[in-house]
C-alpha positions in Angstrom: 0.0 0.0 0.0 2.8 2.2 1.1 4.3 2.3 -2.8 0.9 3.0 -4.6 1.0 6.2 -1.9 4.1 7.1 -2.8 3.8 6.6 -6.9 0.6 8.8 -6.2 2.7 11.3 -4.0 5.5 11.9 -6.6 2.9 11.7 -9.5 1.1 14.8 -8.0 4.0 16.4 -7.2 5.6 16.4 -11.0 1.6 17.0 -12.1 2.0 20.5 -10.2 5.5 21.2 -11.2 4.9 20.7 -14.4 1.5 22.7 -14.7 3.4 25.9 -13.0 6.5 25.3 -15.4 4.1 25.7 -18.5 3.1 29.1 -17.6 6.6 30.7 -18.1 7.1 31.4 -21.8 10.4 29.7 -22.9 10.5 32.4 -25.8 11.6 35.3 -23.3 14.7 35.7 -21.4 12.4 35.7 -18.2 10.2 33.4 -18.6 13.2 31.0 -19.5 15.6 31.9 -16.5 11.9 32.0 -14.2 11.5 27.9 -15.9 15.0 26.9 -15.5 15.1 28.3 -11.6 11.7 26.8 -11.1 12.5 23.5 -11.8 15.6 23.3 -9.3 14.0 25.0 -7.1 11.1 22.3 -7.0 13.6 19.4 -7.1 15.4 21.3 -4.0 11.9 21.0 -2.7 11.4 17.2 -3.5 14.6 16.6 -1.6 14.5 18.4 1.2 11.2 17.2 2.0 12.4 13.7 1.6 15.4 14.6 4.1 12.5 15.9 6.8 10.6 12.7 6.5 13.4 10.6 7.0 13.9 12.3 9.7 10.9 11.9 11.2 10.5 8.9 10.4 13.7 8.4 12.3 12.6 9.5 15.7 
């Protein structure tokens, strides 16, 4: 049950990221350096958060 969560989890997670990447336009120097920043900023997210429930998980 726990990896049917998790596949859900991650699914959601790119589902989001992805819908919030698409509204940058790639054709401007902003929207491109706003996409590029967004995305490691949103894997930063994905690992971090899997640092704190390790963690947690932990104690």
């Amino acid at each position: 049950m726990t990896i049917i969560k998790w596949i859900s989890v991650l699914s959601l997670w790119a589902l989001i990221g992805l819908v919030v990447h698409n509204q940058f336009d790639p054709n401007t120097v902003f929207g491109s350096v706003m996409g590029s920043a967004f995305i490691f900023i949103w894997f930063g997210v994905l690992i971090i958060g899997i640092f704190i429930r390790q963690k947690l998980k932990n104690k």
